[in-house]
C-alpha positions in Angstrom: -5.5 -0.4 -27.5 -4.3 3.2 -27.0 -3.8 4.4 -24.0 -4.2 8.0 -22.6 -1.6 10.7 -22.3 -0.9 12.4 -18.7 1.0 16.0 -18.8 1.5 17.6 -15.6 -1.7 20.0 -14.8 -2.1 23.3 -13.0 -3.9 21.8 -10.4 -2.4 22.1 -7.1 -3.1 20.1 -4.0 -2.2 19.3 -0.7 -1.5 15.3 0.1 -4.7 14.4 2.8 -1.2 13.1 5.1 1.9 14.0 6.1 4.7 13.0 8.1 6.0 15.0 11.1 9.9 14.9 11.3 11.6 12.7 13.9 14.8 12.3 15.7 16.1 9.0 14.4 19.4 9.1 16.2 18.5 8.4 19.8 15.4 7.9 21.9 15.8 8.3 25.7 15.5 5.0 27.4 15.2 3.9 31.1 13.7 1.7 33.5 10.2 2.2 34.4 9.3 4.4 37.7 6.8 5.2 39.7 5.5 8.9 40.6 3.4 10.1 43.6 0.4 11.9 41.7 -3.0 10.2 41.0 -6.2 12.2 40.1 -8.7 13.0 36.8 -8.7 15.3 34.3 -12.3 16.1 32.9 -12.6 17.0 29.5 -14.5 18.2 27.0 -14.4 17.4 22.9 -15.9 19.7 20.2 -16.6 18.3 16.8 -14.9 21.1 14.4 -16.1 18.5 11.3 -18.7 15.8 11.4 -17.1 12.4 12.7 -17.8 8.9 12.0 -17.0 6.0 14.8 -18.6 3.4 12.0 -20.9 0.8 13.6 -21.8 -1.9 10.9 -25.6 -1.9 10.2 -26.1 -3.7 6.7 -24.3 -4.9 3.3 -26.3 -4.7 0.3 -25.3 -5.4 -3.1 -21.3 -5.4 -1.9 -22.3 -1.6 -0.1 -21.4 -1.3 3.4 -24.0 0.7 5.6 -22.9 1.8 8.8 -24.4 3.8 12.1 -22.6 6.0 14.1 -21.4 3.4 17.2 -24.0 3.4 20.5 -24.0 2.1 24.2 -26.7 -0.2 25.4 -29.4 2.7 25.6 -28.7 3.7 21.9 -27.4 6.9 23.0 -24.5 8.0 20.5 -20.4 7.7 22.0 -17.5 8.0 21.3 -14.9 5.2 22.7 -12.3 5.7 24.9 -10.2 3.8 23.4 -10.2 6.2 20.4 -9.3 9.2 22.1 -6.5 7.3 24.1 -4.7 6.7 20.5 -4.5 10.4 19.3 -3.5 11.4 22.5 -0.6 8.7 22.6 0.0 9.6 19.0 0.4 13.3 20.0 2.8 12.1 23.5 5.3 9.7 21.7 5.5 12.4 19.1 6.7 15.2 21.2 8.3 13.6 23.9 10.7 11.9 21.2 9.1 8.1 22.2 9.5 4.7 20.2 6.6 4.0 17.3 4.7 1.7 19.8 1.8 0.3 17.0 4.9 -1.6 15.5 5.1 -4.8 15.7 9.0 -6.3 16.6 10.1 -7.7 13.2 7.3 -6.4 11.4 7.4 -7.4 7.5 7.1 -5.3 4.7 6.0 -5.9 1.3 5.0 -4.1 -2.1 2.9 -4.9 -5.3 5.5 -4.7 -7.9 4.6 -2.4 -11.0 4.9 -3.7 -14.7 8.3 -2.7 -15.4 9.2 -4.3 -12.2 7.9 -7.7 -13.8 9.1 -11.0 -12.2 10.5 -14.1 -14.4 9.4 -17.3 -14.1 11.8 -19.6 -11.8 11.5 -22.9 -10.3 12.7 -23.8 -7.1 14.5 -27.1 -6.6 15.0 -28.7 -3.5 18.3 -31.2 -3.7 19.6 -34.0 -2.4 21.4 -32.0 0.4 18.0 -30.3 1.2 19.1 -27.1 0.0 17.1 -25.0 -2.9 18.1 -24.3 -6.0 16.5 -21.4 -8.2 16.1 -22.1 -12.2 15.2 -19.9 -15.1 12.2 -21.2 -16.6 10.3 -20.5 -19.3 6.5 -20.1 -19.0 4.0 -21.5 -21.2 0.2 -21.0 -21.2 -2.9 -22.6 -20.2 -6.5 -21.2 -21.7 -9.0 -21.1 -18.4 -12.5 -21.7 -19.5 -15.2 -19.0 -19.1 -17.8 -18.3 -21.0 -18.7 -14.7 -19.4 -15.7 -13.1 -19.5 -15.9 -11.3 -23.8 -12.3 -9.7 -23.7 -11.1 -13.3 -23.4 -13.4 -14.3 -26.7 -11.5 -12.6 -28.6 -9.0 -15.2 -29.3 -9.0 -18.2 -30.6 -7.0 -21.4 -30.9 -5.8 -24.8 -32.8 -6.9 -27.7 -30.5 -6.0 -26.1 -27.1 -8.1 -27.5 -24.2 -9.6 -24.9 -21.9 -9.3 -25.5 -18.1 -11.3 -24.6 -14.9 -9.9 -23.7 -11.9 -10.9 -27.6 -10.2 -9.3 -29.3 -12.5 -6.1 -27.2 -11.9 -6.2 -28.0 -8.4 -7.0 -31.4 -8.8 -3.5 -32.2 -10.7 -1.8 -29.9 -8.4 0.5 -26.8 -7.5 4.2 -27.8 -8.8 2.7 -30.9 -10.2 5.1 -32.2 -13.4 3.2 -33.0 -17.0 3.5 -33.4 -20.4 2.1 -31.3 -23.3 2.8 -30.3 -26.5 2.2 -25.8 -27.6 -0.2 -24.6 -30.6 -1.0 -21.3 -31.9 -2.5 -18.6 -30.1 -5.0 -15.8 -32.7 -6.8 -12.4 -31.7 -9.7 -11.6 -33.5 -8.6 -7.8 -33.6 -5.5 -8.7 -35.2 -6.8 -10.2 -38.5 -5.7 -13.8 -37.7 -2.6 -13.6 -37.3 -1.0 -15.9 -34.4 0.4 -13.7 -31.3 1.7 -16.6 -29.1 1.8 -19.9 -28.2 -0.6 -22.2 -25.8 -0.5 -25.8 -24.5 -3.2 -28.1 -26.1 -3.3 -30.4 -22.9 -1.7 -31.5 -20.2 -1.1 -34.9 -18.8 0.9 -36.8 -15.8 2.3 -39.2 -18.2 5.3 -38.8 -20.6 3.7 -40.1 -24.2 6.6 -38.6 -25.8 5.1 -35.0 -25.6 7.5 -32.2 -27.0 7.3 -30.8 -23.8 7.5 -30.9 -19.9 7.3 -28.7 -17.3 5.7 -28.0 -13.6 1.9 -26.4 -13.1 2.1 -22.7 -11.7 -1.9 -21.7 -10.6 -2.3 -18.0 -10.1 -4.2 -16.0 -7.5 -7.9 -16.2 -8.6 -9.7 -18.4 -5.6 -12.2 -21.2 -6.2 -15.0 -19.9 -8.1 -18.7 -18.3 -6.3 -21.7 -19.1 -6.7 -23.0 -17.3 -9.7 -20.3 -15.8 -10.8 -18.1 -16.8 -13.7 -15.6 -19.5 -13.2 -12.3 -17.0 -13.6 -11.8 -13.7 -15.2 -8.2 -14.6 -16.3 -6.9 -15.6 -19.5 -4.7 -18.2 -18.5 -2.5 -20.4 -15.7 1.2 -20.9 -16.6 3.5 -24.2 -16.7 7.2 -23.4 -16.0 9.5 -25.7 -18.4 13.0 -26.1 -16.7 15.6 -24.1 -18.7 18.6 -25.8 -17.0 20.2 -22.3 -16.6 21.2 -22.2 -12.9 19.8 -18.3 -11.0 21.0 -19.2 -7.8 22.8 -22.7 -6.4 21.7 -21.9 -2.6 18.7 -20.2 -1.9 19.0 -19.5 2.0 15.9 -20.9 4.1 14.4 -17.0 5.4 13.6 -16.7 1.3 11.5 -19.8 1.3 10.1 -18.4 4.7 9.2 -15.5 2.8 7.4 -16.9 0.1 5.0 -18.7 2.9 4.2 -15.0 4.1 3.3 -13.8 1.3 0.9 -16.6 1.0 -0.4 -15.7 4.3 -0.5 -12.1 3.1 -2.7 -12.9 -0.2 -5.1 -14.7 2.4 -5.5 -12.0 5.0 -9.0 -9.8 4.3 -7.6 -7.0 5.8 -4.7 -6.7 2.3 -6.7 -8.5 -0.4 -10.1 -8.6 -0.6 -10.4 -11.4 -2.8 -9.1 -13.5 0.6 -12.9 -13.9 2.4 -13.8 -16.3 -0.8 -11.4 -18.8 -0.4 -8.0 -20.5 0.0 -5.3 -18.3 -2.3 -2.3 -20.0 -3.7 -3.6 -23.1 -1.9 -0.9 -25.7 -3.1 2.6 -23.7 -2.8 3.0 -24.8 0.7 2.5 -28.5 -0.6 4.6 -27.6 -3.3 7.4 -26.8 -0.6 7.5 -29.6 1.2 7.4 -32.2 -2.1 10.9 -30.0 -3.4 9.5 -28.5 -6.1 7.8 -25.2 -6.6 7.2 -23.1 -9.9 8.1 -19.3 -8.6 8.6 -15.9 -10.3 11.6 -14.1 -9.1 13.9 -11.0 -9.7 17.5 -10.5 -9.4 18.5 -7.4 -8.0 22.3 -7.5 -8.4 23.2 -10.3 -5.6 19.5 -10.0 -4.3 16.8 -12.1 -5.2 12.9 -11.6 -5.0 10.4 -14.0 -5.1 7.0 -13.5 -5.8 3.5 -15.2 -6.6 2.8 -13.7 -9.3 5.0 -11.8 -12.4 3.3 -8.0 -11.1 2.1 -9.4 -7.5 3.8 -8.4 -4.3 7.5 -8.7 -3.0 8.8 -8.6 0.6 11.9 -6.4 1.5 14.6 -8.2 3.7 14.2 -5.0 6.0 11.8 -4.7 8.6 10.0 -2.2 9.7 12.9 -2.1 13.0 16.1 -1.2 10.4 13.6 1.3 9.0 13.0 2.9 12.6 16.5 2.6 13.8 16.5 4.0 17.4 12.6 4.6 17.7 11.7 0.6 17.4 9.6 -0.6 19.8 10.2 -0.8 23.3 10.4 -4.4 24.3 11.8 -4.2 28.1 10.8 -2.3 31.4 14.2 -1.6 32.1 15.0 0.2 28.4 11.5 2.2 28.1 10.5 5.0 26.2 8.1 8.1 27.9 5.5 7.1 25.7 5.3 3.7 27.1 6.1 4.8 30.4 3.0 6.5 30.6 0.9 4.7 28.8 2.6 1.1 28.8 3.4 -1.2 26.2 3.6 -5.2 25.4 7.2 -6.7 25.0 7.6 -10.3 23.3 8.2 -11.3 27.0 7.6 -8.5 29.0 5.0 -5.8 30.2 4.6 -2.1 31.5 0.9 -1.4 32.4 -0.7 1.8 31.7 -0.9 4.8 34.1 -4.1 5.8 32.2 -7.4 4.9 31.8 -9.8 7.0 29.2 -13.6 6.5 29.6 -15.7 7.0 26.9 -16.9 10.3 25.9 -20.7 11.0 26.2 -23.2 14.0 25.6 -23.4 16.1 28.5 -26.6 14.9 30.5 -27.3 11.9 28.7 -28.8 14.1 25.1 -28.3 13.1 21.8 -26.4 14.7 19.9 -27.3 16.0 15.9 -26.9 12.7 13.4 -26.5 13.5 9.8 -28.0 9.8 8.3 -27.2 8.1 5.4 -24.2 10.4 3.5 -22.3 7.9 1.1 -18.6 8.9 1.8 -16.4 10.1 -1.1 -14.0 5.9 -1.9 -11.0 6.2 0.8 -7.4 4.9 -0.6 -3.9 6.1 -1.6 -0.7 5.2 -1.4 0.1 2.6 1.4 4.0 2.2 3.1 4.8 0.7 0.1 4.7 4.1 -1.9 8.2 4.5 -1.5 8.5 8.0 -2.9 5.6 9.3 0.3 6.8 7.0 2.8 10.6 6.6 2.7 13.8 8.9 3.0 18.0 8.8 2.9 20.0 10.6 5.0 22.0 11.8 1.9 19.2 13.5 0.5 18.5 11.1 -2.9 16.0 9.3 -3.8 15.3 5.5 -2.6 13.3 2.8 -4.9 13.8 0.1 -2.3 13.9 -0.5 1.1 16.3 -2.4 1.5 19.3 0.1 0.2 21.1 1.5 2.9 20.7 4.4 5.1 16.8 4.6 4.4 14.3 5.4 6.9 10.5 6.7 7.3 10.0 10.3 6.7 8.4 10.5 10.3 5.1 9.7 12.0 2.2 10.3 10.1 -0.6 12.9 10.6 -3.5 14.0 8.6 -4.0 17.2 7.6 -8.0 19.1 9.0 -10.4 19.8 5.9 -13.6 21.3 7.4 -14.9 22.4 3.6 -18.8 22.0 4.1 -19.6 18.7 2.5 -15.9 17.7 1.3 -16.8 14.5 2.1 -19.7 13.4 0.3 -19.1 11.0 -3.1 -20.9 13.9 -5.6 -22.5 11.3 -7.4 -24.0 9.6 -4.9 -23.5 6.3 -6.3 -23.2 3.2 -3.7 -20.3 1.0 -4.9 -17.9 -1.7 -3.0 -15.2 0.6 -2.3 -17.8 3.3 -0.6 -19.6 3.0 2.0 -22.8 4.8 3.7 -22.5 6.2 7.0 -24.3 8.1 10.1 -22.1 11.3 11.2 -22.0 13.1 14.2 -22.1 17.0 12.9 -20.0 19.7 13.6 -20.3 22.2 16.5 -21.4 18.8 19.0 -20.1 18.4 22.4 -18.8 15.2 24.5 -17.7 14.9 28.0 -14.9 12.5 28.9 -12.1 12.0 32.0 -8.7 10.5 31.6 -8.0 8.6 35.0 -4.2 8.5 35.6 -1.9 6.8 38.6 1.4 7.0 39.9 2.8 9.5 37.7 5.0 12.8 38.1 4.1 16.4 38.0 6.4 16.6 34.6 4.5 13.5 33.5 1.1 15.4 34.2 2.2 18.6 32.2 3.5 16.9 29.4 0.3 14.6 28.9 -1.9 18.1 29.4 0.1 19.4 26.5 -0.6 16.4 24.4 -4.5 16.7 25.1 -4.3 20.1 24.3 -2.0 20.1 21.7 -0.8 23.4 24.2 -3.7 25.8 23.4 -6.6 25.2 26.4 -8.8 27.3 24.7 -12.0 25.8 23.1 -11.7 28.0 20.1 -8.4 27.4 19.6 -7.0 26.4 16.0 -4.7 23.7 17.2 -7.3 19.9 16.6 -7.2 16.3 16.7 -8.5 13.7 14.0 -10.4 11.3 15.3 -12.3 7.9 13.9 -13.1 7.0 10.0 -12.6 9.2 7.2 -9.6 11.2 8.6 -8.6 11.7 4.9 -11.5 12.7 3.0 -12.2 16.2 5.7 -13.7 13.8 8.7 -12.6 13.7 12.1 -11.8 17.0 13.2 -11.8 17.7 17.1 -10.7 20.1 19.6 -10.2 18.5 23.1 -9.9 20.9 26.2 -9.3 19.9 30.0 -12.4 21.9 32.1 -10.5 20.3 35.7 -7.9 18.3 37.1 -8.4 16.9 40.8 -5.3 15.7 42.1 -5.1 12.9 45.0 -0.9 12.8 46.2 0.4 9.9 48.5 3.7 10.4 49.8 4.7 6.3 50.6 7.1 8.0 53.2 5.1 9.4 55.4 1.2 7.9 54.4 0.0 11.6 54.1 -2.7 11.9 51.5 -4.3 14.6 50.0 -6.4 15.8 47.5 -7.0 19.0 45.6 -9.0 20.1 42.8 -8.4 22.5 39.9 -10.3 24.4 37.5 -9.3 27.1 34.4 -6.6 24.8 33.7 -3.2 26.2 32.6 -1.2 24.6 30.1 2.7 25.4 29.7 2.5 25.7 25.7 6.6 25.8 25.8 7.4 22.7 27.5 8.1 21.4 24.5 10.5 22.3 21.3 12.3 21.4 18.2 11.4 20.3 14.9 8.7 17.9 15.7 6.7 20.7 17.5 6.6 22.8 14.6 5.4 20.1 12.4 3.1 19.0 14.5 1.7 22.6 15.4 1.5 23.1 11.4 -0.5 20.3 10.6 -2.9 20.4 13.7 -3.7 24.2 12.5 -7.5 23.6 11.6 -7.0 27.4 9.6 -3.9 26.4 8.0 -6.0 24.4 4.5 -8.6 27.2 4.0 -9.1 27.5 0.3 -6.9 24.5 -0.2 -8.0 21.4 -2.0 -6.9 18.3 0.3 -7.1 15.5 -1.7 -5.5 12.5 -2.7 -3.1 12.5 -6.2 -5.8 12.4 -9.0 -6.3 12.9 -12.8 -8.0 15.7 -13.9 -10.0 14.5 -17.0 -10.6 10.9 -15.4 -12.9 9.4 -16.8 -15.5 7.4 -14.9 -15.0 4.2 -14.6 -12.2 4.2 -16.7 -8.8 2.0 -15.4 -6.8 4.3 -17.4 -7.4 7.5 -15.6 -7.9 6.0 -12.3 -6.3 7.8 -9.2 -4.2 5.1 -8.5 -2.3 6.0 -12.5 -0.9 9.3 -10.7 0.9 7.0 -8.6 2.4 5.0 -11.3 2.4 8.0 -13.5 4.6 9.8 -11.5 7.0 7.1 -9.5 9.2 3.6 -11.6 11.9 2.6 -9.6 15.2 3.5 -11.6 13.9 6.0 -13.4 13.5 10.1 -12.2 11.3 11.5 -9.5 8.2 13.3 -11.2 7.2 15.2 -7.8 7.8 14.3 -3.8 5.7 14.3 -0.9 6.3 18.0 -0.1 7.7 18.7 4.0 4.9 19.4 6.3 7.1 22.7 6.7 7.4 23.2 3.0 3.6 23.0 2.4 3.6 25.9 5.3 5.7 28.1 2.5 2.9 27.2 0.0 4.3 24.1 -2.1 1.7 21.9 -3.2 1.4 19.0 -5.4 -0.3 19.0 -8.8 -2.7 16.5 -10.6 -2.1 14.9 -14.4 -4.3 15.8 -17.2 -4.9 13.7 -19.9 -3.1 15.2 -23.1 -1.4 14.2 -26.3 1.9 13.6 -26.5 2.5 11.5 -23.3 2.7 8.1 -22.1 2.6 7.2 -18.3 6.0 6.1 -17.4 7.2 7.0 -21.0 8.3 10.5 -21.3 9.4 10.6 -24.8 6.1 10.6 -26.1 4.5 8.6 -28.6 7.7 6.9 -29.2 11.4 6.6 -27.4 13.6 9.0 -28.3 16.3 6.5 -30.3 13.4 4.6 -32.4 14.4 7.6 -35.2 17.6 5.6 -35.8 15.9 2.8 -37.4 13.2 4.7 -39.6 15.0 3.4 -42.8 15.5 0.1 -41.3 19.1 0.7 -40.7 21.7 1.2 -38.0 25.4 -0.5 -37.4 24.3 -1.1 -33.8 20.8 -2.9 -34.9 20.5 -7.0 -34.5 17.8 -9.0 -35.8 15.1 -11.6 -34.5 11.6 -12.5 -34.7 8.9 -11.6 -32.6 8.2 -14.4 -30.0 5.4 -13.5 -28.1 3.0 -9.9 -28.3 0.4 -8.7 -26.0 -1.5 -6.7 -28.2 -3.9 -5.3 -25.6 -1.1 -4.3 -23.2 1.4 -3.1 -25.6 4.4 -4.9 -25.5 5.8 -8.4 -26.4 8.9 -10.5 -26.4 11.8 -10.5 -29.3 13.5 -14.1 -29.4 17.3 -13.0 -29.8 20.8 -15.4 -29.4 20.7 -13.7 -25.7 17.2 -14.7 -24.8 13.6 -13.0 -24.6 14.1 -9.2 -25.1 11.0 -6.9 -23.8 10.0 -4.1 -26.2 7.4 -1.7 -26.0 5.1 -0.6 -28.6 6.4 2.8 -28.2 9.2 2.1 -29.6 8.0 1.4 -33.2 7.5 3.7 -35.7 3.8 4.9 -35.3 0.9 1.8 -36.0 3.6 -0.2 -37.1 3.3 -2.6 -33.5 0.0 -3.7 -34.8 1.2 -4.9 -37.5 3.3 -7.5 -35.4 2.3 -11.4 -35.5 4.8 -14.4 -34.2 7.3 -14.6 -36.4 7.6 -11.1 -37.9 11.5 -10.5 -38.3 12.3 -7.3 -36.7 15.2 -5.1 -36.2 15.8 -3.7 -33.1 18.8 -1.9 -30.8 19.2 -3.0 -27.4 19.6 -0.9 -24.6 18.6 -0.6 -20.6 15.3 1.4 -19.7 15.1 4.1 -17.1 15.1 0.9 -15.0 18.4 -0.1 -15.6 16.8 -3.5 -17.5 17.8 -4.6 -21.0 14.9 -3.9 -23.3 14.7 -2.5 -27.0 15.1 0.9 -27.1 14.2 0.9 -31.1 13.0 -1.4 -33.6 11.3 -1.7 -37.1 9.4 -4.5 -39.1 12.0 -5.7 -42.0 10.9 -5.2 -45.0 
């Protein structure tokens, strides 16, 4: 199937996110104090953009419908607890604080892309109760379902199809028998283009072949619905080629949390319909489990699935080096000084309390009803290329090479474009959702309580609420609730008064004042962060901008191919070159921008030697003193590449590679020649090859 070509467009763009600089080397530190200055600051929040704070109403054909959140009376609010968090946000960022939403040892992980493919391993628990890893070699299983035409289109010699219960009722890592048969497509005149197990059993009646059940993500099947949409499950045949002989105990821990990721709602949706990889942790405690894995030099991976996701052995603490969260109340930040934080085993509480912000006399404010938002996603942390940094200035594909780091603390950028918000088509789907907005130009009233603190404390938190301009027209805004991203969110808060109780614990004299036309000191603070952050509060700063997330141009709707999410894989394969960064919040000031893809002839995502690699030339005649020979072992006709059999092993090639049509001409068997070489991935693959004869 051809797939489309993405050139670089003229279509520039700002990234809906940035990150503002940060001072990884040190973070002041010391034990928590006590100041003499209690009181309340009453203040006042303008919506510069509609806002949502999403209260679920309804679900209706997998559409979310939400209301904009009320108290008891119905009346429309906006929760404290909201405006505490970009005010916090704002504090730890200037005042140089720890990144207190961390969690102490927090994990990361990826979704591998497909030329970061795993290979399939088996794990081998010995008689010393250590684990050893195995190459494997993976052989298929059809799935049964009826619905599911792509899957139609191929047909087979005596192969029994499989649903997902029977599966699960032999097992996760269960041993059997089977013997392989030929695998057709339709679309590719008959001709065989793998192999497939007829059947499997739990008894050894001299089959040809035996090997250990691998079941894939896909959870039990819903009522209604088809049984699976996937082609097939996998059993791993033992190669006897040792990967590993000790695989330490923290990489078996790993594989358990990424089960535990693939189950969690919040990262995989598929989670709320049932158990996901429901027999690996079985599988671990009989000593055997069928695993894929990559090697990355001394390193390896494991992960649930050949594309699926890996975990790094760095946590988000070695990526935060000095600015991980504060754990003690001796060794504490400003930020949680002031606002207080939750150690593993200890505690600072918070000198703050915000109430929740409320129309001015009890009214209700102007409700824009049912606008279907434009889908919200992008890139998360494991976008590399947006998210991570060196110190020496290259590039990182991995975090876990040294001397990486985030690119700062991350801030969205204001979009108050009338409308910028609204999906244009108006179409209800299960990654939109329908909301009630607050409109622009609406006012809320709310105080921030505060105890025991210091007179610098109380500057530099009227700073933070401010963002140093006490002006209700100012340009310098907060984002605030759901659908920061797509131009939602943006609000100016302003102090109106401060009264002030003092308590000198000396003495016992008390006293109280009270303030109005509230002066902020817009200098107390300095340095790189300040101008970052001042830049991308600046609500005047995108005005004829398009903020956006990464997109093709010419998408087509509906279309996988020219989805958003190809930019991303378009433009970033670990190993190979950098297609554009995550411009500098600073850098974006000085009018650099991003551009979109278009679809166009010529180029391949991830391939940029156009329809074919630049070396298949030396093989057009069919000859070359650096050219081998094999046969074609496997081909994935709808995804473009297969597997050459060689003296070394399996050998990917892509159809790119081939002289134009001449990969769909390709069946098992077909003798090839081909020279071998590495990828922009550093991998061994073919880098040329031709049909013989």
């Amino acid at each position: 199937m051809a797939k489309p070509n993405l050139n670089l467009s003229n279509k520039s763009f700002i990234n809906p996110y940035n990150f503002v600089r940060v001072n990884w080397d040190k973070t002041y530190r010391e034990e928590v104090s006590k100041g003499e200055l209690s009181g309340v600051l009453h203040c006042r929040l303008l919506t510069k953009s509609p806002i949502s704070i999403p209260e679920l109403k309804k679900v209706e054909n997998n559409h979310h419908y939400y209301g904009f959140m009320r108290d008891p009376q119905g009346k429309p609010f906006i929760p404290g607890s909201s405006i505490r968090g970009i005010i916090r946000n704002v504090y730890e960022t200037v005042t140089d604080s720890c990144f207190s939403t961390t969690k102490a040892g927090q994990i990361i992980t990826k979704r591998a892309g497909m030329r970061e493919a795993a290979k399939p391993g088996i794990l081998i628990r010995n008689a010393e109760g250590k684990w050893e890893l195995y190459k494997a070699e993976r052989h298929l299983l059809i799935m049964k379902n009826e619905e599911y035409k792509p899957f139609n289109n191929h047909d087979f010699e005596m192969a029994h199809r499989y649903t997902r219960e029977e599966l699960y009722n032999i097992g996760e890592g269960k041993l059997v028998y089977y013997d392989t048969t030929k695998m057709y497509s339709s679309s590719r005149t008959n001709t065989p283009v793998g192999l497939v197990i007829k059947e499997i059993s739990s008894a050894d009646n001299g089959q040809e072949h035996e090997g250990y059940l691998c079941i894939g993500e896909v959870p039990p099947k819903e009522k209604g619905k088809p049984q699976t949409n996937k082609h097939f499950e996998s059993v791993f045949e033992n190669t006897g080629t040792v990967v590993c002989k000790e695989i330490d105990n923290s990489l078996i821990k790993s594989i358990k949390y990424l089960c535990k990721m693939y189950n969690d709602p919040s990262v995989n949706r598929n989670a709320s319909k049932g158990k996901i990889y429901n027999g690996v942790e079985q599988a671990i405690s009989k000593g055997v489990l069928p695993v894929w894995f990559r090697k990355d030099g001394d390193m390896v991976r494991f992960s649930l699935a050949a594309i699926g996701r890996i975990r790094f052995d760095n946590t988000m603490d070695d990526l935060l080096l000095s600015k991980k969260k504060c754990e003690s109340r001796k060794e504490v930040c400003k930020g949680c000084t002031l606002f207080g934080m939750v150690g593993s085993s200890d505690s600072v509480g918070s000198r703050l309390r915000f109430t929740d912000a409320i129309r001015e006399n009890g009214s209700v404010p102007k409700i824009i009803k049912d606008v279907t938002l434009k889908e919200l996603g992008g890139p998360k942390l494991s976008y590399i290329p947006f998210y991570g940094e060196k110190k020496n200035g290259k590039r990182a594909d991995s975090y876990d090479e040294n001397g990486i780091f985030l690119k700062g603390r991350k801030f969205y950028w204001h979009d108050i474009r009338e409308g910028v918000y609204k999906d244009p088509t108006n179409e209800k789907t299960v990654r939109n959702s329908t909301m009630d907005l607050v409109d622009k130009g609406e006012q809320f009233e709310f105080d921030i309580f505060y105890d025991g603190i210091t007179k610098g404390q109380l500057e530099e938190l009227k700073w933070a609420v401010t963002l140093g301009d006490n002006d209700i027209d100012s340009r310098y805004c907060h984002k605030i609730g759901h659908g920061k991203p797509i131009g939602l969110g943006s609000v100016k808060i302003i102090i109106e008064s401060n009264s002030v109780r003092r308590f000198d614990e000396k003495t016992g004299d008390y006293s109280v004042s009270f303030e109005k036309n509230i002066v902020v000191n817009k200098d107390i603070f300095s340095g790189v962060m300040v101008d970052d952050l001042l830049i991308i509060s600046d609500i005047e700063i995108t005005n004829g901008i398009d903020v956006r997330y990464p997109y093709i141009v010419d998408a087509r709707p509906g279309d996988n191919d020219t989805a958003p999410h190809k930019w991303f894989s378009s433009n970033w394969v670990p190993g190979r070159e950098l297609g554009q960064e995550l411009p500098s919040i600073a850098s974006i000031a000085r009018g650099e921008r991003l551009y979109a893809y278009k679809v166009a002839g010529g180029f391949r995502p991830n391939n940029d030697t156009g329809k074919g690699n630049r070396s298949s030339s030396v093989l057009q005649d069919g000859k070359s003193k650096n050219a081998c020979t094999g046969i074609m072992k496997i081909i994935f006709p709808d995804r473009g590449f297969g597997f050459i059999d060689t003296s070394d092993g399996d050998l990917f090639v892509h159809y790119s590679v081939f002289p134009e049509g001449e990969f769909d001409r390709l069946s098992v068997g077909t003798q090839v020649n081909y020279i071998k070489g590495k990828g922009k991935n550093e991998k061994e693959c073919a880098v040329s090859a031709k049909i013989i004869g």
